[in-house]
N, C-alpha and C positions, 0 to 999 in steps of 0.2 A: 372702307374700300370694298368695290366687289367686282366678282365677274362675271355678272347679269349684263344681259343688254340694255343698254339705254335706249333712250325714247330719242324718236325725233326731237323733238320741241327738245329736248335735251344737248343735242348734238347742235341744235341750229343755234340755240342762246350759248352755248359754249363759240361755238366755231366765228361768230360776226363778230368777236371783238378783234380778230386778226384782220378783219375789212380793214380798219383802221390803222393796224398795226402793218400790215404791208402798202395802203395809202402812204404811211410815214418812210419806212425803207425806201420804196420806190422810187418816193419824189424826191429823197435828200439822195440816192444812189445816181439816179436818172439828170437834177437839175442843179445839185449844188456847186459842183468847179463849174457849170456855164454860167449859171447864177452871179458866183461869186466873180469871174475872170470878166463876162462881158457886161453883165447891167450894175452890179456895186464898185467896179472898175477896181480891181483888186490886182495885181497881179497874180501869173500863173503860181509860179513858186510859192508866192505867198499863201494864197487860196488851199493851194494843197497842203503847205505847213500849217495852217488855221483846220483842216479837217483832219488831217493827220493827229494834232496834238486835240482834238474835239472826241474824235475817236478813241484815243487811249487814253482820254480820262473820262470817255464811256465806260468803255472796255474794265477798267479797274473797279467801277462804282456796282457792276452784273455781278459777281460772287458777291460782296459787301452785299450786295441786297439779297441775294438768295440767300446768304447766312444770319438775316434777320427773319425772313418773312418764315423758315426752317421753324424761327424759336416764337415767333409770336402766336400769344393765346387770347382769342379776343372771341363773343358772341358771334361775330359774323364768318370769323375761324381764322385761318392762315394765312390764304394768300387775295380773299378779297376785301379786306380794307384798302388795299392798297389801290387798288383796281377804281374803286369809289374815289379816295381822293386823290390820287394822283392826275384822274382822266382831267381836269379846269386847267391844273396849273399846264399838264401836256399839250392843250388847245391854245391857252395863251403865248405859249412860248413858239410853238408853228408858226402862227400869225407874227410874231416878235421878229422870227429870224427870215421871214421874210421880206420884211420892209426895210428898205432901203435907209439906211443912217446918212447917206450924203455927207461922208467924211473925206474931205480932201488926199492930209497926210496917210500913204501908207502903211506908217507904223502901227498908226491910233483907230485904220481902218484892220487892219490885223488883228489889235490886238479888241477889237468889238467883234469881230466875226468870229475870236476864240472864245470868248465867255458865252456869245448869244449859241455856238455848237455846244458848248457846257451845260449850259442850261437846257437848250433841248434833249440833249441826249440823254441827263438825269432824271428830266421828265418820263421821258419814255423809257428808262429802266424801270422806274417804281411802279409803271402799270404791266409789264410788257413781261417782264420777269416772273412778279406771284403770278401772272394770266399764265403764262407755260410750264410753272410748275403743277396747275391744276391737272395736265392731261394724266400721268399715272396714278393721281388718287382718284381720278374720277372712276376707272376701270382697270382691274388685273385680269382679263382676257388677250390672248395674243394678236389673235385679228382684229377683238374691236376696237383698241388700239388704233389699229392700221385705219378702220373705218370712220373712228373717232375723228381722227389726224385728217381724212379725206374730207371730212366736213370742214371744217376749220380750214385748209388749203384749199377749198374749193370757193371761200370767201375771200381769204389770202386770193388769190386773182382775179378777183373782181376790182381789190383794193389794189392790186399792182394795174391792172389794167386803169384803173381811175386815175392811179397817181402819176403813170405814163399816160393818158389820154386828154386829160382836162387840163394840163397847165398852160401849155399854150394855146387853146380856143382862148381861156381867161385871159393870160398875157394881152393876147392880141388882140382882145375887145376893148382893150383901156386905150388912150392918147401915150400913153408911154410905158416901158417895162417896168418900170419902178411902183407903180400905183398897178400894175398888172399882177405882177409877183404878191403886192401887197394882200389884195382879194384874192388871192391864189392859196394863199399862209390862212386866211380869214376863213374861206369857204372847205381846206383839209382839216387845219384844226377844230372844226365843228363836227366835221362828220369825226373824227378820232375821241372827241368828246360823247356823243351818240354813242358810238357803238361798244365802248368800255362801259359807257352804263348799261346799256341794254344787257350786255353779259353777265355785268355784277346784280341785275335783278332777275336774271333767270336760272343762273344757279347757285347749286348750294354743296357745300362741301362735308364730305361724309364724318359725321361727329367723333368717330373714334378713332379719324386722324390725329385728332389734339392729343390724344396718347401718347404718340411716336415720338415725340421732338427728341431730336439728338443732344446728349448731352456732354460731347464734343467740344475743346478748344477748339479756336478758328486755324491753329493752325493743323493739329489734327485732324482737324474739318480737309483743310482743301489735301492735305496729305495723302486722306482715306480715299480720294477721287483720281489722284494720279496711281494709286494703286491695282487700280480699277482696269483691264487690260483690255476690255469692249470697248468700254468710254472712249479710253486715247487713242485707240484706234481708229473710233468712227468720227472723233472730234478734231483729229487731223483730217481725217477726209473731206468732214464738212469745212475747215478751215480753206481747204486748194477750194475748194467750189465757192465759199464765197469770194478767194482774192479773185480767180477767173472773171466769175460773173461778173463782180461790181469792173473791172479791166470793161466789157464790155459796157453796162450802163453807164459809165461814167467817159466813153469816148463815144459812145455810137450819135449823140445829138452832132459833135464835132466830124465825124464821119458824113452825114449826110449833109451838113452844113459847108462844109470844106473839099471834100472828095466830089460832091454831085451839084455839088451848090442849090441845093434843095432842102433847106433848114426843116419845113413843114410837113416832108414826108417823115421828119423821126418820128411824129405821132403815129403816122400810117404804120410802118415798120413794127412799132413796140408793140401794137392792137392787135397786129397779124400773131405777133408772137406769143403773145399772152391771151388770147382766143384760143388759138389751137393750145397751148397748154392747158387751160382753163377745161378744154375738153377733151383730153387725154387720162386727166386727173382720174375721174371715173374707174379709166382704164386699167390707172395702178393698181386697187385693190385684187383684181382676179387675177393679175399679172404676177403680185406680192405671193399669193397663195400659191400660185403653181410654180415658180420657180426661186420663191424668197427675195426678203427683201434686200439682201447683199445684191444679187446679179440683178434686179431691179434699177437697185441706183446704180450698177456700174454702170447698165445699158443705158442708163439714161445721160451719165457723164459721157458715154466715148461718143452718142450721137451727137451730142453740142458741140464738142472737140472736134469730131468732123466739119460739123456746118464752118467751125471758126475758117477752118482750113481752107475749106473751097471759098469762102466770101475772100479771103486772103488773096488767094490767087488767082480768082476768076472776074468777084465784082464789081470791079469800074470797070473791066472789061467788057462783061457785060450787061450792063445796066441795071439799071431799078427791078425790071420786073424779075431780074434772077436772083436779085439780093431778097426781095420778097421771098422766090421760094424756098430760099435758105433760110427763112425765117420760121415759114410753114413747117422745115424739115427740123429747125432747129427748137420749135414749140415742140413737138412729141417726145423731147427730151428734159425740156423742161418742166414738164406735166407728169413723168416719171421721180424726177428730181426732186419735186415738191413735197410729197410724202413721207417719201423710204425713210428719210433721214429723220426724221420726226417721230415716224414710228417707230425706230429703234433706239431711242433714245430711254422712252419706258423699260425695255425688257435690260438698257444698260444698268439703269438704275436698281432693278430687282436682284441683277446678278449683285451688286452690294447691297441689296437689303437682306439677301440670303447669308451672306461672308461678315456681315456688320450685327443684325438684330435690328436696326434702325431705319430712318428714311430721312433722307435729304434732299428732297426733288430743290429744292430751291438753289442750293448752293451746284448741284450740278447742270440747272437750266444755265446760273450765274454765269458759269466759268464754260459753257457752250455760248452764248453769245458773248463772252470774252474773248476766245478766241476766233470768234467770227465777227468780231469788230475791231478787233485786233490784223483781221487778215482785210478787212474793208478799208480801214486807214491806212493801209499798206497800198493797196492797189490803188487808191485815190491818191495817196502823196506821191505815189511814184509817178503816175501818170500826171500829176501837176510838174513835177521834176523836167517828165521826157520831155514835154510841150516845151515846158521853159530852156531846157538846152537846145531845142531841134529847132529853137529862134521863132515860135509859132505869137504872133502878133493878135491880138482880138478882134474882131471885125475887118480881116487883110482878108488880099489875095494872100495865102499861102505860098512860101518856100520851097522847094522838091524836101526838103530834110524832113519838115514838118509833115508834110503830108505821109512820106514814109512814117516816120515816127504814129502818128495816129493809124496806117494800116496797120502797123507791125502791133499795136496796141487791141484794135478792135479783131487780127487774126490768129498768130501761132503763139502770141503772150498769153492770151487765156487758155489755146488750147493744149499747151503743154503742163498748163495748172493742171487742167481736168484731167491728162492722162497722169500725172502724178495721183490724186485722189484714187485715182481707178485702183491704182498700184497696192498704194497704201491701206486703200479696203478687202482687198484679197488676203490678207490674214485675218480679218473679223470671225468672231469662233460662236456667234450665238444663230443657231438653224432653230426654226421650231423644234424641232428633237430637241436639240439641248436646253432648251425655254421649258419644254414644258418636263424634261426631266429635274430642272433647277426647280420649279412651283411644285413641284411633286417633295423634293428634299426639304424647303421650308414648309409646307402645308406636316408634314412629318413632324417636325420641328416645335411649332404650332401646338400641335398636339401631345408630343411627350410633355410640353412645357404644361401644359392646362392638366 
């Protein structure tokens, strides 16, 4: 490990393999209860029960694998074998749980849409997991870190903008959604294929990692991470910000679909939003630096939390073009968002490699996308729930219940997630001071030991 700057060509072969890796979140956040409720003709409740229970046998398989890829010692190193063979099987199983099975019975349509989320989901842990543990061994600098993370989110929304922008031009070039979706699964899972390679042949991972491996029971393992008082702090944070979010990706197609009766502008809407994020992103680093990365991500939680608020209560009132610039207003927070949280996730991890002797990036990336898929199956099952009690029908004119029901989802349900987060991050206790007096005691450490 060091804390030398890295090279461009270092930072860009690192950062593309999250093109793919948020291609993947986006499209399954963004299209999987329409997917499931309107073209494989699932019901509501079901669909959500099928992602819900997809999700937390995610969710459980993210530690499990960062407590392997922690102990494996292999020539190519730790955490990219994984990365190499996981990217085929994660392409074919996209394409898989796209297409349509044409299963009559409910039951046997359930229970295929729970195995084929199974399978995606364990795909995309095996590459997705060692690929985010690479960020703190690639660098122990505090801000290059932060810059490190800007590169890689800066491809992460390109990949969310793709995965919100091209499903339905493709949809909607085929003769029907079913063979649309299909080319949909075919043409993500390719590029998610690309760009896990491209990253596993561009970098490499520093030799004197294989040193560290903990030698740790698992159950000790995850013990030693709940111990950890930055971690669960910042990991409950990040958990309200993913149920929030995905509350909105996963109503907002049924918002425009049903509220405005203008299905085709969700594309427009998400492009707005993930544009202006995409170019805020930038903005986080000298914004990190001058006033840290805690009041960074609040600022960027209570902007969104606002936007939810006024879209809540002003936009079908006033129209599309206002909803737009609530989108505008609501991308400069999401472009804050992107980062902070990423970046501090490294300096959680040193505060335990300083209190331990060891390094566990894997089992604490694990058990951070555990609980952020744990809070994503939450938000999706419940909003399959609300749908399904509020009598909401698939391709209807809407109910007055339903239609509430989807405001109240796409407005003050996510934005009282994010002022939770906001809450909950204001104990966080690592400032640059404290960072770099904590590398200052292990570098000490270091050297009495030598």
């Amino acid at each position: 490990m060091s804390s030398a700057k890295l090279s461009i060509r270092q930072k860009l072969g690192f950062g593309v393999c999250d093109l793919g890796g948020n291609l993947f979140f986006t499209a399954m956040g963004f299209w999987t209860l329409n997917y499931l409720t309107d073209t494989v003709a699932l019901s509501a409740a079901a669909a959500g029960f099928a992602i819900m229970v997809g999700k937390f046998w995610d969710a459980v398989t993210d530690p499990m694998m960062g407590y392997i890829s922690d102990r494996t010692k292999s020539r190519m190193g730790r955490r990219r074998p994984y990365i190499l063979f996981g990217s085929i099987p994660l392409g074919i199983a996209m394409w898989y749980f796209f297409t349509n099975p044409h299963i009559d019975s409910q039951l046997s349509l359930t229970v295929w849409a729970v195995i084929a989320l199974c399978a995606l989901n364990t795909a995309y842990t095996i590459v997705n997991i060692p690929y985010s543990a690479l960020t703190p061994e690639l660098t122990q600098d505090y801000h290059e870190r932060t810059t490190l993370n800007s590169f890689r989110f800066g491809f992460a929304v390109v990949g969310t903008i793709l995965g919100a922008a091209i499903v339905l031009p493709i949809v909607n070039a085929f003769p029907d959604k079913s063979s649309g979706y299909s080319a949909a699964g075919l043409v993500m899972g390719v590029v998610m294929v690309v760009t896990a390679l491209i990253t596993f042949f561009s970098v490499r991972e520093p030799a004197h990692n294989q040193g560290e491996i903990p030698n740790e029971g698992i159950i000790k393992t995850y013990a030693a991470v709940f111990r950890n008082k930055p971690y669960t702090i910042l990991i409950a944070t990040y958990a309200m910000n993913i149920i929030a979010i995905n509350f909105l990706q996963g109503i907002l197609v049924y918002y425009f679909k049903y509220v405005f009766n203008a299905e085709s502008e969700t594309t427009v809407a998400m492009v707005i939003l993930l544009v202006v994020a995409m170019l805020c992103i930038p903005l986080s680093v000298p914004i990190s630096k001058r006033i840290g990365k805690r009041l960074t991500y609040q600022i960027g939680l209570g902007i969104i939390a606002v936007g939810c608020f006024i879209i809540w209560i002003a936009g079908d009132r006033l129209g599309l073009g206002f909803v737009y610039a609530m989108m505008v207003f609501a991308g400069t927070g999401f472009g804050l968002t992107y980062v902070a949280p990423w970046a501090m996730v490294p300096d959680t991890i040193e505060w335990d490699a300083v209190h331990t002797g060891n390094r566990k990036e894997g089992i604490y990336y694990g058990m951070w996308t555990f609980f952020s898929k744990c809070g994503q199956a939450l938000s999706i099952g419940v909003s399959g729930l609300v749908l399904s009690f509020s009598g909401y029908i698939a391709d209807a004119v809407q109910s007055k219940s339903s239609l509430t029901a989807i405001k109240l989802l796409i407005g003050p349900v996510p934005a009282l997630v994010f002022v939770c987060g906001i809450l909950i991050l204001s104990k966080y206790p690592i400032t640059e001071k404290v960072y770099t007096e904590m590398m200052k005691k292990k570098n000490q450490t270091r050297l009495f030991q030598n």
